[in-house]
N, C-alpha and C positions, 0 to 999 in steps of 0.2 A: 942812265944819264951819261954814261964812259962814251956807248956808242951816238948818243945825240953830239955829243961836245967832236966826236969824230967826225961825221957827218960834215958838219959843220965848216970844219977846218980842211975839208976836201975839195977843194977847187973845181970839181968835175960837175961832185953832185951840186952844188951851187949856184954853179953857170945854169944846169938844166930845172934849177927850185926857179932863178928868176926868171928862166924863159919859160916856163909855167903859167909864173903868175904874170906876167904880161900880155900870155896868152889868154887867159882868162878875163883880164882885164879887157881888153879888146874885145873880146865878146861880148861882156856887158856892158862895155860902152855900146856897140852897135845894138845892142838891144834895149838901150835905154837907160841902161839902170845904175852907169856911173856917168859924171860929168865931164867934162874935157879935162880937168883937174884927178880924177880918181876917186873923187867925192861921191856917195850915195846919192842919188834923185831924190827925193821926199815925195812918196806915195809910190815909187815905182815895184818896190815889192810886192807892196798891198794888189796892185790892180796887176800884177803877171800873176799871185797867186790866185786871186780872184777869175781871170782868165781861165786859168789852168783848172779852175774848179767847174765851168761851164758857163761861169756868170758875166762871162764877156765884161762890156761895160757897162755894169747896174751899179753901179759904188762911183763912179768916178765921172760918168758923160761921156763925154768924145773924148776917145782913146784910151777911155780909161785911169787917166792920169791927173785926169783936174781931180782937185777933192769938192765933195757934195756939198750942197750949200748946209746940212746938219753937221756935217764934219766943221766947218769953219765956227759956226755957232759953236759947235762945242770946245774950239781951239779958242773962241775968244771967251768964252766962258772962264776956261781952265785959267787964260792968261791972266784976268779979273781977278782969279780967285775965289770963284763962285767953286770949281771944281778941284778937288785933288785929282792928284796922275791916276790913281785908283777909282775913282767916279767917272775920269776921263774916258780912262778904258774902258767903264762901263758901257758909259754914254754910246762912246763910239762901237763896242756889240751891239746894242740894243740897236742901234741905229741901221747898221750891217744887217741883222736878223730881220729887218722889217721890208728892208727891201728883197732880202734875199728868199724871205716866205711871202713875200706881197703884203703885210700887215695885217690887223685883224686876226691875229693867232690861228689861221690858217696854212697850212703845209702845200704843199704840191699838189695839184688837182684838188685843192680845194678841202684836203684833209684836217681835222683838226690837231690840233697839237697841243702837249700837256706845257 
């Protein structure tokens, strides 16, 4: 903790923590994933991790970034009150899972899956 509270109080390392994170920041703003603000995009996680997994834009449309029309369904569902944040999350696995194996509790080429 002695050495945190040092850190800290060091003007050097400080200078180079915020040119860090502004550095950072600027790259996820170019890449989408913060606002002109510093604010989180809402979905842009989802669809760079989804990317990053091979599934391109299957979850989200063009570019990945809209949310699916079962995503909104379940976002006004939850707002309703039909779902907790917990059936939420469900919803929206199940919903991921179906596009991402094609539906039909088939796998990859056509495998089945338990």
């Amino acid at each position: 903790m002695a050495k945190a509270q040092e850190m800290l109080k060091d003007p050097q390392y400080m200078a180079a923590a915020k040119a860090k994170v502004a550095e950072l920041e600027a790259k996820d703003q170019a890449r989408g994933m913060l606002d002109a603000h510093g604010r989180p995009v809402q979905g842009a996680a989802t669809a760079a991790a989804m990317s990053g997994m091979g599934m391109g834009g299957a979850l989200g449309g063009a570019g990945a970034a809209e949310p699916a029309d079962w995503e909104l369904e379940n976002l006004a569902r939850h707002r309703a009150g039909q779902l907790n944040s917990a059936e939420l999350g469900m919803a929206q696995l199940k919903g991921a899972m179906q596009v991402f194996w094609g539906g039909g509790g088939r796998g990859e080429g056509g495998r089945a899956v338990a």
